[in-house]
N, CA, C and O atoms as a DFTB+ gen file, in Angstrom:
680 C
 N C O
     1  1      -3.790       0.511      11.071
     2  2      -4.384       0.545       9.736
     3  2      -3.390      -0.020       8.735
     4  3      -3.140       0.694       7.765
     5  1      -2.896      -0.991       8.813
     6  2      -1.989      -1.830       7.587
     7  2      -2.447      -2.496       6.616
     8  3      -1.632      -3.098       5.917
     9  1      -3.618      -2.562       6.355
    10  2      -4.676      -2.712       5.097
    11  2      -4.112      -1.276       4.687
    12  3      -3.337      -1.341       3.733
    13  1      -4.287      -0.236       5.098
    14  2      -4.189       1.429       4.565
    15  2      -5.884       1.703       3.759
    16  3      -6.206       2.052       2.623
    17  1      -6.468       1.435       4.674
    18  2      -8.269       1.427       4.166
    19  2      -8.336       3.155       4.974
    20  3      -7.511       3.711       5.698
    21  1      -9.492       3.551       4.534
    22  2      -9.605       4.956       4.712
    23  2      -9.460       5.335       6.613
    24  3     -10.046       4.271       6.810
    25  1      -9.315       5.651       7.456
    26  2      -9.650       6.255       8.402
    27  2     -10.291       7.623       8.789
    28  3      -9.693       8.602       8.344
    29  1     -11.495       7.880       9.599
    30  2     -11.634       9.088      10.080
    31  2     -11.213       9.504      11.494
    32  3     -11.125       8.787      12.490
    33  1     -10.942      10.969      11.356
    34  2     -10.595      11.192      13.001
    35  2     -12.065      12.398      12.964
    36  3     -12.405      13.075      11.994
    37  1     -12.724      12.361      14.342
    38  2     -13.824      12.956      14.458
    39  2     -13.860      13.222      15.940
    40  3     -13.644      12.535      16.939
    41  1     -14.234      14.552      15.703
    42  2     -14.394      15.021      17.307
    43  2     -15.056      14.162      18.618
    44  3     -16.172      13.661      18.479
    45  1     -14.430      14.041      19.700
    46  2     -14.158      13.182      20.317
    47  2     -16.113      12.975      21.021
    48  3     -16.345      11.880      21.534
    49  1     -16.808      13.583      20.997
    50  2     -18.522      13.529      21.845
    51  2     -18.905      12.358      20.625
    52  3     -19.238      11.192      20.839
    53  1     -18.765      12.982      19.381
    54  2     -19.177      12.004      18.018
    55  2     -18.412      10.978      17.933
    56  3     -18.994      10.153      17.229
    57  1     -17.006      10.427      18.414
    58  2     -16.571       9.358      18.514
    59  2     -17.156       8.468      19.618
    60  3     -17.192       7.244      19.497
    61  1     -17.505       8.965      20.444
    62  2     -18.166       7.835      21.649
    63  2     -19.640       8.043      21.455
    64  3     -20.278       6.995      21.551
    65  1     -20.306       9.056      21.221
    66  2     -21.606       8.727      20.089
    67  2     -21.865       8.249      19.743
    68  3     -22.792       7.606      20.236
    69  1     -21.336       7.922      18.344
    70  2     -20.910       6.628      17.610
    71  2     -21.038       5.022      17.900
    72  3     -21.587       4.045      17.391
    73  1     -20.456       5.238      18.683
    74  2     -19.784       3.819      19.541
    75  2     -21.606       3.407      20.200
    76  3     -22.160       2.313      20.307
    77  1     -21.902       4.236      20.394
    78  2     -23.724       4.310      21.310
    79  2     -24.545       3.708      20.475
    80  3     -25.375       2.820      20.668
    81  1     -24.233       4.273      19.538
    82  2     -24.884       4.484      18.087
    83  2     -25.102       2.787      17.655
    84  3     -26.128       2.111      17.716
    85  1     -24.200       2.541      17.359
    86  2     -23.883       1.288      17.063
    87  2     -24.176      -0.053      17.539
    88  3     -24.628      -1.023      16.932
    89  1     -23.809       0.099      18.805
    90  2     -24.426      -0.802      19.863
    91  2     -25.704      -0.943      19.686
    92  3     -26.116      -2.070      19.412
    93  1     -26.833       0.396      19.822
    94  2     -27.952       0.424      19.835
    95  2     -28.882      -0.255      18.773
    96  3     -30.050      -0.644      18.793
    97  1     -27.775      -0.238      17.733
    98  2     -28.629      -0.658      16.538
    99  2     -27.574      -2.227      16.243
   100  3     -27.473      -2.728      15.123
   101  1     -27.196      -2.537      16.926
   102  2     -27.091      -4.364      17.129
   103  2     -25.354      -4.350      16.608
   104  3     -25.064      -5.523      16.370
   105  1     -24.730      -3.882      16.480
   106  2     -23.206      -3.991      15.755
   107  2     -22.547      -3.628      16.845
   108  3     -22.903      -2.795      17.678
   109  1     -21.288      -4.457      16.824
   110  2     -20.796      -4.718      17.889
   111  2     -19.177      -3.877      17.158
   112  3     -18.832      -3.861      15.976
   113  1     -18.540      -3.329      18.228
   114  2     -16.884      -2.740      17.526
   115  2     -15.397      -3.434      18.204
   116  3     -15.149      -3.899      19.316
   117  1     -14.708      -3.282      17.163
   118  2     -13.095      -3.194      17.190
   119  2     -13.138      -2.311      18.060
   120  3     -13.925      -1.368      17.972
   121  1     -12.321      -2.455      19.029
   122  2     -11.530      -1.300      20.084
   123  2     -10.413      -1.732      20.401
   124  3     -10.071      -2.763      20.981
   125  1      -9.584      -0.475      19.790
   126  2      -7.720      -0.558      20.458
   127  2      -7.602       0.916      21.421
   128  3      -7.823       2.094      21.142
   129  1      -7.267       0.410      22.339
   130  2      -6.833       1.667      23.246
   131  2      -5.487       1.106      24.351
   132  3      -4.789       0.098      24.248
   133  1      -5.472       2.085      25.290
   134  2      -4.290       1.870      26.069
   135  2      -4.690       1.289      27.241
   136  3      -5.361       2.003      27.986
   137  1      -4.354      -0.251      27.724
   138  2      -4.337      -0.956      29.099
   139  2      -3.448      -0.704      29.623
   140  3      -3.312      -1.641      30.409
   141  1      -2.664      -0.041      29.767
   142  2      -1.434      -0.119      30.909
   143  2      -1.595       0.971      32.051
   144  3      -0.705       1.371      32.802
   145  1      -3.273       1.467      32.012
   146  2      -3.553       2.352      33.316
   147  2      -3.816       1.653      34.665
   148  3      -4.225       0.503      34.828
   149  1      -3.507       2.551      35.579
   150  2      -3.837       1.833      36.719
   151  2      -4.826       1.274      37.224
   152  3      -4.994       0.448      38.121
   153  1      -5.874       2.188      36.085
   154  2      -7.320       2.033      36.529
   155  2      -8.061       0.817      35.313
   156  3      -9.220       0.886      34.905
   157  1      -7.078      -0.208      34.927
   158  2      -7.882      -0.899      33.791
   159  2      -7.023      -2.257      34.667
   160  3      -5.862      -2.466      35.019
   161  1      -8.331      -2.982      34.762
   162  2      -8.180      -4.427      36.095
   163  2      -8.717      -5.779      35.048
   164  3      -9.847      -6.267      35.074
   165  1      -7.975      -6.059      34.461
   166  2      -9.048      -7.076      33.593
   167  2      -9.009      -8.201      34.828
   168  3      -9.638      -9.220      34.543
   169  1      -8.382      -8.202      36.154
   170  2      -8.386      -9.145      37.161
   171  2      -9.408      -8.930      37.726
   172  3     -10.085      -9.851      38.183
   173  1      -9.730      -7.743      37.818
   174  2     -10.943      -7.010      38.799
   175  2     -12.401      -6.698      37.484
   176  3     -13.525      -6.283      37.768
   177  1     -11.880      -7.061      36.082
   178  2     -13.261      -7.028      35.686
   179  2     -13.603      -5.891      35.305
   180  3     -14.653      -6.056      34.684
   181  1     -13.287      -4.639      35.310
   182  2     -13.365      -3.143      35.198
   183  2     -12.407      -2.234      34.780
   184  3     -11.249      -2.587      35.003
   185  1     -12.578      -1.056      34.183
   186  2     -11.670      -0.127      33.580
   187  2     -12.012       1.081      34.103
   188  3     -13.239       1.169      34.141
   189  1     -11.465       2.052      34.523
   190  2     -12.015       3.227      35.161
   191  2     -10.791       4.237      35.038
   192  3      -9.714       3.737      34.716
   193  1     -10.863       5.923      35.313
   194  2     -10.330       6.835      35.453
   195  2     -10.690       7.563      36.746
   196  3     -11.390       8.569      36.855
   197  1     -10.038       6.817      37.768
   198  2     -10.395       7.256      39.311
   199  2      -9.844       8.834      39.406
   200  3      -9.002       9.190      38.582
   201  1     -10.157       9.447      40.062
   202  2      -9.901      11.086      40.287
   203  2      -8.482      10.909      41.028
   204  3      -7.907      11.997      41.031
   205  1      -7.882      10.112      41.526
   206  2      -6.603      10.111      42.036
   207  2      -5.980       8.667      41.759
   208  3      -6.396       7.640      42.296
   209  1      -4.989       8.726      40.900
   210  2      -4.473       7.189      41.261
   211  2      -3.810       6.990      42.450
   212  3      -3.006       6.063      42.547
   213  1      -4.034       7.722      43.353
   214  2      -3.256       7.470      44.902
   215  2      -5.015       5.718      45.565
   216  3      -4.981       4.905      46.489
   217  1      -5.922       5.934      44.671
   218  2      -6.999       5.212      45.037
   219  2      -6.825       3.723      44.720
   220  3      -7.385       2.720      45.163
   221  1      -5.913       3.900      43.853
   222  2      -5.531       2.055      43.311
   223  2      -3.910       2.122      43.924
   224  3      -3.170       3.103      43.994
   225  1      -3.697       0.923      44.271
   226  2      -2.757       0.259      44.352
   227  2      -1.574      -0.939      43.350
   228  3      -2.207      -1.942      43.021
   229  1      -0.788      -0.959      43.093
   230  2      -0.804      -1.780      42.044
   231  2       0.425      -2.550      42.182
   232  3       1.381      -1.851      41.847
   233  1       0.802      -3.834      42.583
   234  2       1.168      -4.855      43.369
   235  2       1.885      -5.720      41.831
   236  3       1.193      -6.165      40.916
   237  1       3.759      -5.789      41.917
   238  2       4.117      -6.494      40.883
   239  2       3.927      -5.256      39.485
   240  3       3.613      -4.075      39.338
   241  1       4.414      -6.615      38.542
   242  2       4.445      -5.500      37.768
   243  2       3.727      -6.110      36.136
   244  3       3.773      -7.336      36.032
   245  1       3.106      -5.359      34.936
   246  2       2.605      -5.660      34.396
   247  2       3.574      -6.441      33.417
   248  3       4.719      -5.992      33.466
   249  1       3.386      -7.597      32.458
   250  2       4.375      -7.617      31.674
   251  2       4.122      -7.748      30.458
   252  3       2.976      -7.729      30.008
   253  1       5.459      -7.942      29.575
   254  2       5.302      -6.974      27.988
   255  2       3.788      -8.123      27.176
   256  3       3.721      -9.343      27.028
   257  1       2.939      -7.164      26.875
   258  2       1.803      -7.576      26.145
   259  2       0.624      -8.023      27.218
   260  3      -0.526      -8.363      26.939
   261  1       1.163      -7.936      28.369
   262  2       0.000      -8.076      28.932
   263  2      -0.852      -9.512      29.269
   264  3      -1.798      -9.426      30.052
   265  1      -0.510     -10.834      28.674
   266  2      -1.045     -11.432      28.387
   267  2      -1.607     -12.628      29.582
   268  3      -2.248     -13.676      29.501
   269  1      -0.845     -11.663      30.959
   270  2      -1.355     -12.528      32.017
   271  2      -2.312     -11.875      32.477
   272  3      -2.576     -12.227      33.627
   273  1      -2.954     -11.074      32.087
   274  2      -4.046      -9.750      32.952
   275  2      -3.290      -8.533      33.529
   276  3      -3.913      -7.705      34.193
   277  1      -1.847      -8.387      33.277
   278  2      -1.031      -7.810      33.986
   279  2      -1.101      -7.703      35.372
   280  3      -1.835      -8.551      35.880
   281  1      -0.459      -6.770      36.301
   282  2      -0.547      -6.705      37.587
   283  2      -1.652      -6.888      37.983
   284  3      -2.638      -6.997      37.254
   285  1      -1.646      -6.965      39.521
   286  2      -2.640      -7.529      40.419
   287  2      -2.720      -5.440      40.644
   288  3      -1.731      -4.708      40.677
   289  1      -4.216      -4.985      40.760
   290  2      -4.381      -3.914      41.284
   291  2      -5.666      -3.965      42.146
   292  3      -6.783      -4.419      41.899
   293  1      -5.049      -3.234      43.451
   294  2      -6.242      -3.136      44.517
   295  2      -6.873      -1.715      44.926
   296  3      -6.493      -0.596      44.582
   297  1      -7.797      -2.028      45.644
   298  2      -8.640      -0.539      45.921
   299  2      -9.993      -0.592      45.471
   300  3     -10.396      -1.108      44.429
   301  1     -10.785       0.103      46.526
   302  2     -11.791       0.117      46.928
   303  2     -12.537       0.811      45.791
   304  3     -13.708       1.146      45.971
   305  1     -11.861       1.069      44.516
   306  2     -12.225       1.656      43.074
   307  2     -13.054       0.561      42.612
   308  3     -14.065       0.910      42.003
   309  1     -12.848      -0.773      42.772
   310  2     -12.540      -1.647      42.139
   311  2     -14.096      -2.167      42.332
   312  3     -14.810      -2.595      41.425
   313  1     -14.505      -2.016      43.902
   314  2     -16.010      -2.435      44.670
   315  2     -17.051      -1.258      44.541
   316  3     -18.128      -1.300      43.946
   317  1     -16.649      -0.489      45.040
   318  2     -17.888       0.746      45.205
   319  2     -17.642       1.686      44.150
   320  3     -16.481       1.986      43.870
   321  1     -18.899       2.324      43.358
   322  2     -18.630       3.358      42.312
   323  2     -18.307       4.405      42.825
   324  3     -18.962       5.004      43.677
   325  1     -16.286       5.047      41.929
   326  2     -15.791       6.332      42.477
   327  2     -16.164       7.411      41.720
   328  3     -16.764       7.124      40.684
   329  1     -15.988       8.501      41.933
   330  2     -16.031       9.805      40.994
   331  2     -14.932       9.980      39.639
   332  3     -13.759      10.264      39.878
   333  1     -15.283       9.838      38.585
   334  2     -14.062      10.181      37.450
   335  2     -13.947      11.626      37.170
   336  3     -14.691      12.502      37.612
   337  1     -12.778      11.803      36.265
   338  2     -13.177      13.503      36.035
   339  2     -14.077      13.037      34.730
   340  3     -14.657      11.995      34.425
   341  1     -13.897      14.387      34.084
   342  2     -14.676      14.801      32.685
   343  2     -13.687      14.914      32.033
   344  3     -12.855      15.805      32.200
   345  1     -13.614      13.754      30.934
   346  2     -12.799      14.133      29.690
   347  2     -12.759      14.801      28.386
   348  3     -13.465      14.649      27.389
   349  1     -11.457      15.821      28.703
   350  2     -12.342      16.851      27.417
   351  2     -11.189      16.148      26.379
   352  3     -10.307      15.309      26.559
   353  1     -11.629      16.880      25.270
   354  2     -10.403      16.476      23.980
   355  2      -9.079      17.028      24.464
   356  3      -8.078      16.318      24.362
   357  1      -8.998      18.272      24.996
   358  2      -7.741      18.863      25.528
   359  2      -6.901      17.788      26.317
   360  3      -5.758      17.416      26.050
   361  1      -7.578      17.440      27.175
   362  2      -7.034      15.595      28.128
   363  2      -6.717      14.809      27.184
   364  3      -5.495      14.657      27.199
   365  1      -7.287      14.133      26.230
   366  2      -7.071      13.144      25.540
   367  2      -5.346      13.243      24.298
   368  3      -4.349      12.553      24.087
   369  1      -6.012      14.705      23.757
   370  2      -5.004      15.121      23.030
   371  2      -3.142      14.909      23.647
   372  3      -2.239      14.328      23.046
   373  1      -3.072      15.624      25.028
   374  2      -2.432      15.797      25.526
   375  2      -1.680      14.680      26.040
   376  3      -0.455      14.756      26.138
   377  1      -2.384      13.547      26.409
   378  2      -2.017      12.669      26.839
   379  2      -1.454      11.456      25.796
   380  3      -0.545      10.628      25.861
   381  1      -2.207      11.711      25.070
   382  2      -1.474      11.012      23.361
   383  2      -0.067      11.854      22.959
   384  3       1.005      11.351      22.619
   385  1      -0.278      12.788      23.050
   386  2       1.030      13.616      22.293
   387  2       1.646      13.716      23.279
   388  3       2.281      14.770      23.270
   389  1       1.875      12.816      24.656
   390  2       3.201      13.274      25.446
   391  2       3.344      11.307      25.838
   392  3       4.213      10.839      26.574
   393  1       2.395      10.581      25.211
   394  2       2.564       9.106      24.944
   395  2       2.436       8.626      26.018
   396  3       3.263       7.894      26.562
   397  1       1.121       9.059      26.579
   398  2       0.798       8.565      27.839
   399  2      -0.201       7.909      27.568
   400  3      -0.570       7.154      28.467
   401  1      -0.779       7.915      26.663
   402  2      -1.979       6.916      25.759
   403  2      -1.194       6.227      24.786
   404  3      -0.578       6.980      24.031
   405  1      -1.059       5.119      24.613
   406  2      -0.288       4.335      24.152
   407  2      -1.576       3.209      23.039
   408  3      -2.693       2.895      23.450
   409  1      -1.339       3.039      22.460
   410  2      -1.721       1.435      21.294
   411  2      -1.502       0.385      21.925
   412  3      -0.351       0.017      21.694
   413  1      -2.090      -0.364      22.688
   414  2      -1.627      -1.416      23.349
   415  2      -1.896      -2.568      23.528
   416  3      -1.241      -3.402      24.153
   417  1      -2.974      -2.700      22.939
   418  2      -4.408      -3.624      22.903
   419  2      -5.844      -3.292      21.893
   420  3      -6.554      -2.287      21.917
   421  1      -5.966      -4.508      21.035
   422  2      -6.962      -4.754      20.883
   423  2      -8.559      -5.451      21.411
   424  3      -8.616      -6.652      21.677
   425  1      -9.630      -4.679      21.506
   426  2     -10.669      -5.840      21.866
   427  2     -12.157      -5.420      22.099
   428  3     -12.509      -4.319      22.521
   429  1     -12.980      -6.462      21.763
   430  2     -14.540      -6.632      21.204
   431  2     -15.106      -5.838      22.050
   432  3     -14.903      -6.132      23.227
   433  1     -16.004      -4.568      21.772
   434  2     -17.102      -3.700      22.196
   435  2     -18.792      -4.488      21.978
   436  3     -19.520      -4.121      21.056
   437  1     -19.110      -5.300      22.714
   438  2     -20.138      -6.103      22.543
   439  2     -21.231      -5.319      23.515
   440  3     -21.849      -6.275      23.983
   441  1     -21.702      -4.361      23.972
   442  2     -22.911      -3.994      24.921
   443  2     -22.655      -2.142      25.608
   444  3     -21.738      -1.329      25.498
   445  1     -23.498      -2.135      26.043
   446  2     -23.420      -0.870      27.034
   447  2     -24.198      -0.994      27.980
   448  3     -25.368      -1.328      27.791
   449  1     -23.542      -0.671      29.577
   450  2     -24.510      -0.851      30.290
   451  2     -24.495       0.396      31.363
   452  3     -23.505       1.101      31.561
   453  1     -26.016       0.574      32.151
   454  2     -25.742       2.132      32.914
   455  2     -25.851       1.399      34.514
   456  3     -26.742       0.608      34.823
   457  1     -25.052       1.724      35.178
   458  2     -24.988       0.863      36.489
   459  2     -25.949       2.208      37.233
   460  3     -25.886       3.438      37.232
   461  1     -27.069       0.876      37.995
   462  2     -28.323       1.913      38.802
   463  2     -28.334       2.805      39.784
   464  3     -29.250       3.627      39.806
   465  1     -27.361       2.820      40.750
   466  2     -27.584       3.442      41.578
   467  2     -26.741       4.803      41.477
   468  3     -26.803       5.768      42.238
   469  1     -25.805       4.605      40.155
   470  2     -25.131       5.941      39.895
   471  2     -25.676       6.680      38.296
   472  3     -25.670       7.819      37.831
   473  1     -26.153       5.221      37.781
   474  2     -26.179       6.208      36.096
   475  2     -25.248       6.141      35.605
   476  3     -25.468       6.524      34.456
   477  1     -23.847       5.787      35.739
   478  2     -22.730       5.740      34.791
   479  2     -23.026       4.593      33.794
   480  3     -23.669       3.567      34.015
   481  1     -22.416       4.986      32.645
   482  2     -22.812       4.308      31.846
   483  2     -21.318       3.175      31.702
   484  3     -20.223       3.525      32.142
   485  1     -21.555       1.769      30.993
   486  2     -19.817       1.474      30.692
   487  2     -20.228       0.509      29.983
   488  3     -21.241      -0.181      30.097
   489  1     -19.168       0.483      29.038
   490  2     -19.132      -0.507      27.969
   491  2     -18.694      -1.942      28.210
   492  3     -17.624      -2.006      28.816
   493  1     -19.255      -3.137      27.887
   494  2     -19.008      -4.186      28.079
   495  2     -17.937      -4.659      27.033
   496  3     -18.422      -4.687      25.902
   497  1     -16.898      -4.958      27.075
   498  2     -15.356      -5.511      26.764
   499  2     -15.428      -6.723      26.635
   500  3     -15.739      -7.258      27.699
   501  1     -15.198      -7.825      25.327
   502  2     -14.679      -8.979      25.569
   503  2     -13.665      -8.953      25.454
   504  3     -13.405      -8.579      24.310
   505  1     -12.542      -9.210      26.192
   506  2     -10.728      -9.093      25.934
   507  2     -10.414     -10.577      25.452
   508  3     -11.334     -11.358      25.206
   509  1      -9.240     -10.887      25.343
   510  2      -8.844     -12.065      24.858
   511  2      -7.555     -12.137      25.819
   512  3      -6.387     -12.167      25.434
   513  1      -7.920     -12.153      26.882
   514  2      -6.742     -12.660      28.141
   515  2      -7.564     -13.724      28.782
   516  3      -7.323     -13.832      29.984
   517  1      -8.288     -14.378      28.413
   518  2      -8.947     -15.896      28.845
   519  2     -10.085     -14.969      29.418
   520  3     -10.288     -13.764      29.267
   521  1     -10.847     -16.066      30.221
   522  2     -11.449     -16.277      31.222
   523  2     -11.692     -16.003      32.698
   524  3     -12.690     -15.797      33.390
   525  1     -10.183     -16.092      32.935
   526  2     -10.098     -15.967      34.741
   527  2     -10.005     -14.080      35.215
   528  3      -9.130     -13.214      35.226
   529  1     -11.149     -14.155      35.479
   530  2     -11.568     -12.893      35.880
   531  2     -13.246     -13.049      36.243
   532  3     -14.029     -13.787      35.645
   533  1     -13.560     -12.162      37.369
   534  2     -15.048     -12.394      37.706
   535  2     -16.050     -11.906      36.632
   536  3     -17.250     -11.902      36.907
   537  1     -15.727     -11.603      35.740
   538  2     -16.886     -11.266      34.184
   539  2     -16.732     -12.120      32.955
   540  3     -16.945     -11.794      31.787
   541  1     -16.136     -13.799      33.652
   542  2     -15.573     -14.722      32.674
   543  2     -15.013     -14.305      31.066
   544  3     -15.680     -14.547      30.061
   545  1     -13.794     -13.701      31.046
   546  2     -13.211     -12.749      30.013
   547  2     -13.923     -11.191      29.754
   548  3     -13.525     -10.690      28.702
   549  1     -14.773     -10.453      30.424
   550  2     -15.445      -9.617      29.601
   551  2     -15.047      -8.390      30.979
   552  3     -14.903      -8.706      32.160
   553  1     -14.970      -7.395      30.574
   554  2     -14.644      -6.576      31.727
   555  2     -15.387      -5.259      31.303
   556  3     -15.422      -5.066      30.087
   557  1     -16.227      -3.945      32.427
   558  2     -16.726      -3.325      32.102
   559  2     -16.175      -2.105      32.283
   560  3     -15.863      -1.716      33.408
   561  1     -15.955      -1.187      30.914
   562  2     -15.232       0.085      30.899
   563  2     -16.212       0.998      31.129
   564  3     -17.353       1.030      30.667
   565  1     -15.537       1.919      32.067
   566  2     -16.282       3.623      32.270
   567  2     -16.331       3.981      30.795
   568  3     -15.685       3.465      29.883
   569  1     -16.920       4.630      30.755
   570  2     -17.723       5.912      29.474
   571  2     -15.924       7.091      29.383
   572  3     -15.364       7.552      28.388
   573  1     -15.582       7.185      30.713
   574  2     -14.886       8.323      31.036
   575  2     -13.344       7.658      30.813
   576  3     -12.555       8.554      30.514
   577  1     -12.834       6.588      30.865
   578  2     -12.314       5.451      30.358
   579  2     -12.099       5.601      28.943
   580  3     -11.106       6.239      28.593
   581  1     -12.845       5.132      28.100
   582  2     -13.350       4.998      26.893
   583  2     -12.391       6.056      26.084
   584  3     -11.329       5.900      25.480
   585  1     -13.317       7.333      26.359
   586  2     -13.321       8.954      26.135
   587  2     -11.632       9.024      25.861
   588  3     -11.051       9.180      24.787
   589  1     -10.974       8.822      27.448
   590  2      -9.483       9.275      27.538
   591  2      -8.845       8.600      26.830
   592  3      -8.188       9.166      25.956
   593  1      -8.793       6.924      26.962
   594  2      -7.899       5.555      26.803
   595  2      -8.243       4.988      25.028
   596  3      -7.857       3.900      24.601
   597  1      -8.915       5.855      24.331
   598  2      -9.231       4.628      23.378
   599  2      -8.168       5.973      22.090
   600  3      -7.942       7.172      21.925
   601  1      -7.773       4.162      21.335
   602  2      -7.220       4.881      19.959
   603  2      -7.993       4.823      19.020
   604  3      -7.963       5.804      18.276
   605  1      -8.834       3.860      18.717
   606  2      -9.798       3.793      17.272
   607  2     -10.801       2.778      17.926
   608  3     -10.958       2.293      19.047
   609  1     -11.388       2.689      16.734
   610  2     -12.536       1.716      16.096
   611  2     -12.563       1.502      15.378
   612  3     -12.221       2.319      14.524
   613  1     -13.095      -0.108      14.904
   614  2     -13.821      -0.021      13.936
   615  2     -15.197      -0.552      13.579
   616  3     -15.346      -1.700      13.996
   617  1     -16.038      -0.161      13.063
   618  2     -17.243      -0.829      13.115
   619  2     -17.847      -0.422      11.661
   620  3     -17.353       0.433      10.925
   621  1     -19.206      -1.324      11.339
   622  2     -19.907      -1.067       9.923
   623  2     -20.403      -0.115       9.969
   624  3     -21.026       0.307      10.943
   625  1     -20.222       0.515       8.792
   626  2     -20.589       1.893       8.313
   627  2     -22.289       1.747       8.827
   628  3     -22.798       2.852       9.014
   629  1     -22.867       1.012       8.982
   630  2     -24.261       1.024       9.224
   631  2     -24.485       1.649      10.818
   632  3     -25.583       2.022      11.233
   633  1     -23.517       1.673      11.426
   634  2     -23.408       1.798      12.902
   635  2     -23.255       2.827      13.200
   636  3     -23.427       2.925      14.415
   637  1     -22.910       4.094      12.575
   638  2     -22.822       5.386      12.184
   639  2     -23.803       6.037      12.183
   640  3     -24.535       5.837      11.214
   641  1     -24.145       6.796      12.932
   642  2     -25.440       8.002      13.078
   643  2     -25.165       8.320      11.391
   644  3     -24.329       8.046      10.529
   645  1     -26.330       9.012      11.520
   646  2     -26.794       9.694       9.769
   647  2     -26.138      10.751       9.993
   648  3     -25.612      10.911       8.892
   649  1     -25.687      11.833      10.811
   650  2     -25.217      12.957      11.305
   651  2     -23.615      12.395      10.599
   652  3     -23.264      12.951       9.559
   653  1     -22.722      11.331      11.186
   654  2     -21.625      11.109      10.759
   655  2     -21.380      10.687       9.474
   656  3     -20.444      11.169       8.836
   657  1     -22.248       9.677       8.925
   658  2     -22.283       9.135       7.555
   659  2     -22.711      10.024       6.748
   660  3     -22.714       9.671       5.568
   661  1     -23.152      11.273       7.017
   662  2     -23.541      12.326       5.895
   663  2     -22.232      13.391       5.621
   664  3     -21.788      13.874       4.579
   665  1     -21.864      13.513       6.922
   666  2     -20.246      14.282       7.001
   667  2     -18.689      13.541       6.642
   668  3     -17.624      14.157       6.684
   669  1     -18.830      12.156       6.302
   670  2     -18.143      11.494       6.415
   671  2     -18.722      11.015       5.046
   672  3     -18.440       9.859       4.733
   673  1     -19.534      11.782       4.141
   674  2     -20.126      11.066       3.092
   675  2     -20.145       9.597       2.223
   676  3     -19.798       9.225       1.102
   677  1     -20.768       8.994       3.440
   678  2     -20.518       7.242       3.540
   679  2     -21.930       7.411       2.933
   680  3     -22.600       6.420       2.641
């Protein structure tokens, strides 16, 4: 925030709400969160919070900014849909305040999609690490992803449930 324009912090169901919210009604968001998980492949196209990182592999090493796709990571996470946990705010909190969620990246929230044979839902990502990746630049984040890994947004106040813009007296 180096403009220093207002920010809200809002309980974390109404922050990815929000984000639903928005999409649904055609506005697309700013997203900065943390890539340097094991489970975020912009090589592989996908972002996820696998129930064990013993499930990814991760080959080399990422480097500063990221700007090659970072490491090469493998595992069968990557092909078939795995189980994530449930992220509560207690997770998220925790993992920020011991700087395990990091600021690390910016990039475009353009869609949502629910993959069929499980129902998970995940957000479609345009990143700005090119092209070379099988979702030609665009990679698709878990819901459960999202929840843990993200630092902000931003999007038009129009994109805002009436529930938030009335509490947030926009």
């Amino acid at each position: 925030n180096w403009v220093m324009q207002t920010a809200f912090n809002v309980p974390l169901n109404e922050f990815v709400e929000n984000r639903k919210n928005a999409l649904k009604d055609g506005y697309s968001l700013a997203w900065s969160a943390d890539v340097g998980e094991k489970g975020f492949s912009f090589k592989n196209g996908i972002a996820l919070v696998p129930l064990h990182d013993s499930l990814i592999q991760k080959l080399g090493n990422d480097n500063k900014g990221f700007n090659d796709g970072g490491a090469n990571r493998t595992g069968n996470v990557f092909d078939t849909p795995c189980a994530e946990p449930e992220i509560t705010e207690a997770m998220r909190q925790e993992a920020f305040d011991q700087q395990k969620t990091t600021d690390d990246h910016g990039m475009h929230i353009t869609g949502m999609y629910t993959e069929k044979s499980t129902g998970k839902s995940f957000f479609e990502v345009k990143n700005s690490w090119g092209v070379n990746n099988p979702c030609s630049g665009y990679l698709f984040v878990s819901e459960p992803y999202v929840r843990y890994k993200s630092i902000s947004i931003m999007l038009h106040k129009n994109g805002l449930s009436k529930v938030t813009r009335k509490s947030l007296r926009l």
